[in-house]
C-alpha positions in Angstrom: 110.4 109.6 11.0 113.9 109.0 9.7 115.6 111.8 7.6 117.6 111.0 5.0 120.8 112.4 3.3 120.8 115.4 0.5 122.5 113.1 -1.7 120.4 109.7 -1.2 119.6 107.6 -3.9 115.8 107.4 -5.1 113.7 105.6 -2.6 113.2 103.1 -5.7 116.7 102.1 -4.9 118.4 100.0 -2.7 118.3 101.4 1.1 121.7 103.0 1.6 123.6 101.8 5.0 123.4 104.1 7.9 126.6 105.4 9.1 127.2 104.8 12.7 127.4 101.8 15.1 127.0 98.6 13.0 124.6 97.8 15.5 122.1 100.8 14.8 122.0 99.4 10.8 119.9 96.6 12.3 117.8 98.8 14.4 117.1 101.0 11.5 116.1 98.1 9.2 113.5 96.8 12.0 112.0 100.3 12.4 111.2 100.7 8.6 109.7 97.1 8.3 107.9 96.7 11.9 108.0 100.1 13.6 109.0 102.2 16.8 106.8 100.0 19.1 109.3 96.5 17.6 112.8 98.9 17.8 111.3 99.7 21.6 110.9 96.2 22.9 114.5 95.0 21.0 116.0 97.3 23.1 114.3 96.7 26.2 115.2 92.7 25.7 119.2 92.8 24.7 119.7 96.3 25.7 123.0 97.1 23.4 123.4 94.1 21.7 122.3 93.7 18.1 118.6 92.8 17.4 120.3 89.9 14.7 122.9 88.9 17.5 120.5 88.9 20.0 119.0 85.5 21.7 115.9 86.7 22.7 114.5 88.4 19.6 114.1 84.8 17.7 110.2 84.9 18.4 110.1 87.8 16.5 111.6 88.2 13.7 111.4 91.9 12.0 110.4 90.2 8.2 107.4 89.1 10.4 106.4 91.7 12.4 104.0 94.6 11.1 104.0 98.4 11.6 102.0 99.9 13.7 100.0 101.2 11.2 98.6 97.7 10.0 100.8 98.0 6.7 102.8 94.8 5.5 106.9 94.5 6.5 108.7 95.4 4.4 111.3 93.1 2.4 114.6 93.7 2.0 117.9 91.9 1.5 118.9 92.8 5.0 115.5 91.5 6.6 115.7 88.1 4.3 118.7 87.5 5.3 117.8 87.9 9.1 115.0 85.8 8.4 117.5 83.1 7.2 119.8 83.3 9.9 119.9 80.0 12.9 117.8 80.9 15.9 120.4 81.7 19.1 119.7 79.8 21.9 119.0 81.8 24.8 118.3 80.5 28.5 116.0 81.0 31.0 116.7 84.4 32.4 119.2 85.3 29.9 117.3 88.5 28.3 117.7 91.7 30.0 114.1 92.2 32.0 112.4 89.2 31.2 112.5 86.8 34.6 114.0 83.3 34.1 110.6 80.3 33.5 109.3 78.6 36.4 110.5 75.4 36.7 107.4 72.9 36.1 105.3 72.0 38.3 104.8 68.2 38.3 101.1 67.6 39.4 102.0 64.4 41.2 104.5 65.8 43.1 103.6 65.2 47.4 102.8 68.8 48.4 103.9 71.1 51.0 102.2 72.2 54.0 101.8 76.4 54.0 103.9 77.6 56.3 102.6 78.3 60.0 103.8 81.5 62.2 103.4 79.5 66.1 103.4 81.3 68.9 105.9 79.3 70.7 108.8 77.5 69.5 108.5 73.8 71.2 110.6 73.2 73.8 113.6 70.7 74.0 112.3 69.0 77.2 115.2 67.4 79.6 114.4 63.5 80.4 113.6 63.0 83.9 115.4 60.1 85.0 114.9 57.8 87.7 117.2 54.8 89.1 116.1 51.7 88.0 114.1 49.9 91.0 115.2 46.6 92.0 114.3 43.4 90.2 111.8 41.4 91.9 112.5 37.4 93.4 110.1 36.4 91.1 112.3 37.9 87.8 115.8 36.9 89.3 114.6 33.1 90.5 115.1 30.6 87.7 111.8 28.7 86.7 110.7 25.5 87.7 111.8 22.8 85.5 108.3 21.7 85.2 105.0 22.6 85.3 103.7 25.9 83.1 105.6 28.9 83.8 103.8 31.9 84.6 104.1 35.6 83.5 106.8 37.4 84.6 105.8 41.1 86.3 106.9 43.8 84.3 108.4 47.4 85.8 106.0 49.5 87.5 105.8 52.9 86.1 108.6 55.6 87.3 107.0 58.0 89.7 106.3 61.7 88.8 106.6 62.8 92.6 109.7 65.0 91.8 107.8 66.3 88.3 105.2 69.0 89.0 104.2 71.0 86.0 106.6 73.6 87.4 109.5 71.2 88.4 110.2 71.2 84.2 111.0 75.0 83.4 110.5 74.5 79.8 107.4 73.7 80.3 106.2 76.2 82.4 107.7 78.8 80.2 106.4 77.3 77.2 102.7 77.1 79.0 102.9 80.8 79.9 104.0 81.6 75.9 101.0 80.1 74.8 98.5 81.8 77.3 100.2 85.5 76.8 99.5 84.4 73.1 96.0 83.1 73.9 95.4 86.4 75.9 96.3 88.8 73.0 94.3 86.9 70.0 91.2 87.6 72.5 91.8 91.2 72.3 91.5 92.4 76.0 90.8 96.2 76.6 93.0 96.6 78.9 96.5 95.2 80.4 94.4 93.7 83.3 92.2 92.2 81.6 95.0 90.7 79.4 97.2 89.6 81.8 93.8 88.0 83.9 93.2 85.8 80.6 96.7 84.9 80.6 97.0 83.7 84.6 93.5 81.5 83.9 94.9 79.9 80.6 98.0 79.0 82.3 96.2 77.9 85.8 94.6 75.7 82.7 97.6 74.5 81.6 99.1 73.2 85.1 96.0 71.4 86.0 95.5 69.8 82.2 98.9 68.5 82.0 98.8 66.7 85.1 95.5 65.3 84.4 97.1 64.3 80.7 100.1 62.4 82.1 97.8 60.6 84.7 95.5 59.3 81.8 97.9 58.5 79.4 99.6 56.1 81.8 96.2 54.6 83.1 95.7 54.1 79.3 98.6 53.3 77.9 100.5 50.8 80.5 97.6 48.1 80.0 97.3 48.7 76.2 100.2 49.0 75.2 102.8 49.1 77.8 102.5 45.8 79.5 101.7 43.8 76.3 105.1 45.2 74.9 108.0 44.6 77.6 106.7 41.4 79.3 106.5 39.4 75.8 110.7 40.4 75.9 111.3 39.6 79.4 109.5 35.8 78.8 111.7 36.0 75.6 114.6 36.2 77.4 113.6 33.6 80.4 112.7 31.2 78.1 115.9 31.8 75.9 118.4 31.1 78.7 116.0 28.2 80.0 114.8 27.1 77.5 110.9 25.5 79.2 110.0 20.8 78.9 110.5 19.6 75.6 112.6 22.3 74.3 116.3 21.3 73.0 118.5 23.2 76.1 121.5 24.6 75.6 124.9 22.3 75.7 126.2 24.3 79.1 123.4 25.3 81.2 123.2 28.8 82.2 123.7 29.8 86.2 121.6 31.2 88.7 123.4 34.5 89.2 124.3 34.7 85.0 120.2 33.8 84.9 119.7 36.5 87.3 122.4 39.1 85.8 120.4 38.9 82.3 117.4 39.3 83.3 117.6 42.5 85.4 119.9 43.6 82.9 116.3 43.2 80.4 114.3 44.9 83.5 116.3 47.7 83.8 115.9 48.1 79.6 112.7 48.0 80.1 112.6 50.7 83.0 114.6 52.9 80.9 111.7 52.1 78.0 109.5 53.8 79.8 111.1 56.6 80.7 111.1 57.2 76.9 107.6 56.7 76.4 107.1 59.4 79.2 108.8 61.8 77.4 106.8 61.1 74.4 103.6 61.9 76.2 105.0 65.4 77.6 106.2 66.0 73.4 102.6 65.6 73.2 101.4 67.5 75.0 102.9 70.5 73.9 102.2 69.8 70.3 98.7 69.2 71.0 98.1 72.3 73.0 99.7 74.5 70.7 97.7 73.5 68.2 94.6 74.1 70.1 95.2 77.0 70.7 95.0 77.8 66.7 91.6 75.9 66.4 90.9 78.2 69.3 91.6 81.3 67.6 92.5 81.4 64.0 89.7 78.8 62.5 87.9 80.6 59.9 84.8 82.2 61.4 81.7 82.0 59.6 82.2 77.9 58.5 79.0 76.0 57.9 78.8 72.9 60.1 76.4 70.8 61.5 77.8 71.4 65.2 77.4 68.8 67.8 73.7 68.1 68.0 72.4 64.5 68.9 71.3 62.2 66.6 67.2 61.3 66.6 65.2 58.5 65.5 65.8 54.8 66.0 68.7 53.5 65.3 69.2 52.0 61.9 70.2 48.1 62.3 73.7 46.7 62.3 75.4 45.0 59.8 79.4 43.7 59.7 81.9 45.6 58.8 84.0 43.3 57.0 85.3 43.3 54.8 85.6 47.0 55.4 87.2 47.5 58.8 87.4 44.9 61.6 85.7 45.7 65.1 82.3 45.4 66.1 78.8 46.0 63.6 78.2 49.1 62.4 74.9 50.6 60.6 74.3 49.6 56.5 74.6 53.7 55.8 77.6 53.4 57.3 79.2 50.4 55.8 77.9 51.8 52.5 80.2 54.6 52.7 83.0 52.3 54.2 82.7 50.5 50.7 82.7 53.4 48.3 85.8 55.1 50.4 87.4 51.6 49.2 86.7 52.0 45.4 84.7 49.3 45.1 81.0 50.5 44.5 79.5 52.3 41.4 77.2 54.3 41.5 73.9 52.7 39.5 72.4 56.7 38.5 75.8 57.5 36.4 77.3 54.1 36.6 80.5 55.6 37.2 83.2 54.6 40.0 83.2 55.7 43.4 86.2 58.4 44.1 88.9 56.1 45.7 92.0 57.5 48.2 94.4 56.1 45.3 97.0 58.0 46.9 97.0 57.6 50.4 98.6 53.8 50.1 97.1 51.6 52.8 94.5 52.5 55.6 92.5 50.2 58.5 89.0 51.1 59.3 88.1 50.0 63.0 85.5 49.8 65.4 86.0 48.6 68.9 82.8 49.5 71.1 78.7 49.4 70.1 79.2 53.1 71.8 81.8 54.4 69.9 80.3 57.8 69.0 82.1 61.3 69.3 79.5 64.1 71.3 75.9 62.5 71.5 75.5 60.3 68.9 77.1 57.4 71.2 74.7 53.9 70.4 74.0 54.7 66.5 76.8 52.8 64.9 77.6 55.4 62.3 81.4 55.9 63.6 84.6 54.3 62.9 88.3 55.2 63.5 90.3 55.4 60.5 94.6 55.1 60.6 96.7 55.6 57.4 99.5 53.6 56.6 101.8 55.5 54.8 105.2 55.3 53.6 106.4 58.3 55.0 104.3 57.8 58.6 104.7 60.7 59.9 105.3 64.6 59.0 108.6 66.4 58.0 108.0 68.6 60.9 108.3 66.0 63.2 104.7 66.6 65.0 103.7 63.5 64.9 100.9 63.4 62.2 100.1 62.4 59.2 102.0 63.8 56.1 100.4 67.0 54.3 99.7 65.3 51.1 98.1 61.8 52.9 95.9 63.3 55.5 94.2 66.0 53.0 93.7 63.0 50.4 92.0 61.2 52.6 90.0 64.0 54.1 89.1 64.9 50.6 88.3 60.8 49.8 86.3 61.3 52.8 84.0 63.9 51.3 83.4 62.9 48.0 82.4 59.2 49.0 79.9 60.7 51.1 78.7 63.0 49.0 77.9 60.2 46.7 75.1 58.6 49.4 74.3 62.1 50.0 75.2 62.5 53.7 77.2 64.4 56.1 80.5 64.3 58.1 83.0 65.3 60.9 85.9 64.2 61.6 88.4 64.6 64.6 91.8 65.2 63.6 94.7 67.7 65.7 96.9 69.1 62.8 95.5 72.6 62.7 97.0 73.2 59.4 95.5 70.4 57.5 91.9 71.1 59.4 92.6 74.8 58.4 93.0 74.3 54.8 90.6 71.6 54.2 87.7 73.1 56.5 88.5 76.7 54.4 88.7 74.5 51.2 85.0 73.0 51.4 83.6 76.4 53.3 82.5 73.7 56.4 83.6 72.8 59.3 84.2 69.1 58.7 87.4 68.7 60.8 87.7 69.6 64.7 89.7 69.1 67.5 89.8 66.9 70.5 92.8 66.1 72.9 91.1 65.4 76.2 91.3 63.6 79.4 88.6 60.6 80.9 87.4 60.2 84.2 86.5 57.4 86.3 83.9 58.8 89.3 83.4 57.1 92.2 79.6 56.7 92.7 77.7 59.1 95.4 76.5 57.7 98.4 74.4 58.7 101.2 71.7 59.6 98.9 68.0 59.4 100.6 64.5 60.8 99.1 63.8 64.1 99.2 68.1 65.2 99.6 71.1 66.2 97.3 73.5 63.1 96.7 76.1 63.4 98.7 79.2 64.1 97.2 81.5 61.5 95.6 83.6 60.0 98.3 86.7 61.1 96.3 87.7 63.0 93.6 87.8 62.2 89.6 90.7 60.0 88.6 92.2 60.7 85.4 91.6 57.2 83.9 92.6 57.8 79.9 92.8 60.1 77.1 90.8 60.9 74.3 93.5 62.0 71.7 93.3 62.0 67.8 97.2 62.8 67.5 100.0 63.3 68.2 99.2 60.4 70.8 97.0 58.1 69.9 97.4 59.4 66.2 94.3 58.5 64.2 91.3 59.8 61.8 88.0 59.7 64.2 84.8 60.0 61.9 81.2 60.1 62.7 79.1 60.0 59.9 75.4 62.1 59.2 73.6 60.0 56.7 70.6 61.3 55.1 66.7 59.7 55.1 67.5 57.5 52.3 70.7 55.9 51.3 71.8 54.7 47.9 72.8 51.3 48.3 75.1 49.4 46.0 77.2 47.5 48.7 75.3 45.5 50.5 74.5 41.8 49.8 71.1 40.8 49.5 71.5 37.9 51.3 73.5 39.5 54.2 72.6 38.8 58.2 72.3 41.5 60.1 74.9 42.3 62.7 73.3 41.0 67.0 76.6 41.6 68.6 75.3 45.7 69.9 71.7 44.5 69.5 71.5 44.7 73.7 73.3 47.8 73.7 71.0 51.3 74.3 71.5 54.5 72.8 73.3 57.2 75.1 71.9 60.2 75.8 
């Protein structure tokens, strides 16, 4: 409690000014009107600085604030005045232990991955390089003036004689980082036992990434490969020689000038692949390394419905466009294809479908009357799914989908089937988005799957009564079964339930014949 002087003036009078400081007059007035607990928090928000000087202490001015005690401010001519005086403007982290505003946080604004702790920094991976073979007779020779031309051959594929899994020593050491890390997230005992899980992980690595760069080429150089560099090299041809009722050039070109060119193009097109081959070791690494954290730090204890076959008979076919393009699929299916768009409603609520307004553009596709993932091949419940993006691929430079894109569309994914009441999985390699989306819905919705396919010779030699004989050579790797980085793409199988809401279909529609000779897997 303040003590006044001997010779003070009634308290009916007007307050006499404390000597001292100017600036304790104003800390005097605020503790009559509002208090210690007001003087206390003045202090602690301008320090020195005088509570009617001060920027921060606008919000509460002392003519507003009470005591303690519940009783009313008190007026005076010093507090009116205060009251009176122009707000100071203060900015953000001006006041002495107040910590400057957040910046706002716009809603719309694309959103960051978490940040990821790997256990192995990818490697910078040398190109191999190989001379450039030697054109062919049948590139360097000039067509026939007449008659149709035929398709030029393209460059065979540079051989990986001189690249063993241990010929690279980045990759090697890389491999080895990944199964010590493997090792330790399986808590061994003992050293032994560590360094045993270690020498099988990397054993697996050797033999996995010869057996991925065999089945990529087998995959890629029909698909994609071929179909790309000889279109350029009959570009070119028919360019300098120009093919029968074509307007030819004024000087006509030379044999060895035709010939120059065109290996020129070849060797391009050598060097092209080269390229492509170091994109499929890039691969690779990304892809095992983020195995390796569905492996071991997926949430344990997801719900899921696991890999069990489907029962029943299958449901009959319908098209899929205008949904997708490929072959038919089932109605549940297409149903949900439909409602993923934006375009049904449901009839109970009468209100829209969730649509993937932010993804931008996405194809639906698919290509085979088997197209199933595990044992639900022959059902026509799957499709693949590729997002078209602005920004195609990630910051990180992994080669999938942006954060914000592939989690909309997961998320899309869900709520459209949800709304026919069915299930879901989906194949997809970016550990962090499976991570956060499977932890985000408590199931295991989104898995992993970077493998290699086989062609087997068939056994022969087989007679009643005795084991088949055993193949007459071994497994060759004869593609890949990848759902990014190579191959990038959304695989989704699709669980419907006994009964499906329909609000797609066309009454009128035909059903689908084109998988109706097709049997189911098993």
């Amino acid at each position: 409690m303040l003590r006044l002087a001997v010779d003070a003036p009634p308290v009916t009078a007007a307050r006499r000014t404390p000597r001292g400081p100017a600036g304790r007059h104003g800390l005097l007035m605020l503790q009559q009107s509002a208090g210690n607990r007001a003087v206390t928090l003045a202090i602690q928000r301008c320090g020195s600085i005088p509570p009617s000087e001060c920027p921060c202490h606008d919000d509460e001015r002392p003519a507003q604030l009470q005591r303690d005690t519940g009783d009313a401010a008190a007026s005076g001519p010093d507090a009116a005045a205060t009251d009176t005086a122009p707000p100071a403007q203060a900015t953000a982290g001006e006041c002495p232990g107040e910590a400057a505003a957040p910046p706002a946080v716009d809603p719309n604004a694309p959103q960051a991955p978490p940040e990821r702790v790997f256990c192995a920094e990818l490697p910078d991976i040398p190109p191999v390089t190989t001379p450039c073979p030697d054109a062919p007779p049948a590139l360097t020779t000039p067509p026939p003036s007449t008659g149709p031309r035929p398709q030029l051959p393209v460059p065979p594929t540079p051989p990986r004689a001189a690249e063993d899994f241990e010929s690279i020593a980045v990759l090697a050491v890389f491999a080895r980082q990944l199964a010590d890390c493997f090792a330790d997230r399986q808590r061994p005992r003992d050293s032994a036992g560590r360094q045993a899980a270690s020498d099988r992980q990397f054993a697996h690595y050797r033999t996995d990434y010869n057996e991925t760069m065999l089945g990529a080429i087998a995959r890629l150089r029909g698909e994609v490969w071929v179909r790309r560099m000889r279109p350029r090299l009959n570009r070119l041809r028919d360019q300098l020689l120009p093919p029968p009722g074509r307007r030819r050039p004024a000087a006509p070109v030379e044999a060895g000038e035709y010939a120059r060119q065109m290996t020129a193009e070849w060797c391009r097109q050598h060097d092209w692949l080269l390229e492509q081959l170091q994109t499929i070791r890039r691969g690779w690494t990304i892809a095992r390394r983020e195995e390796l954290d569905f492996q071991t730090l997926m949430p344990r204890g997801l719900a899921g419905r696991g890999w069990h076959p489907l029962t029943g008979p299958r449901p009959p076919r319908v098209a899929i466009a205008p949904y997708g393009t490929g072959v038919g699929i089932a109605a549940p299916l297409r149903e949900f294809l439909c409602r993923l768009r934006g375009e049904a409603t449901d009839r109970a609520s009468s209100a829209p479908s969730p649509v993937a307004a932010a993804l931008g553009h996405y194809s639906v596709n698919n290509y085979s009357c088997t197209h199933a993932s595990g044992d639900v091949s022959g059902f026509g419940l799957s499709v693949d799914i590729d997002l078209h993006t602005v920004d195609r691929l990630d910051p990180e430079h992994r080669g999938f989908y942006p954060y914000q894109s592939a989690m909309a569309m997961l998320r899309a994914i869900d709520a459209s089937a949800r709304s026919i009441g069915a299930d879901w999985r989906v194949l997809y390699n970016d550990f962090t988005v499976a991570h956060d989306f499977n932890r985000e819905s408590n199931y295991r919705h989104v898995g992993f799957e970077a493998s290699t396919t086989f062609r087997r010779e068939a056994a022969t030699g087989r007679q009643h009564g005795q084991r088949p004989a055993a193949p007459a050579a071994p497994p060759t790797p004869a593609g890949i079964n990848w759902h990014g980085p190579l191959i990038l793409h959304y695989h989704l199988d699709l669980f419907p339930a006994e009964t499906t809401p329909m609000s797609c279909q066309d009454p009128g529609q035909a059903p689908s014949t084109e998988c109706a000779a097709q049997p189911a897997h098993r």
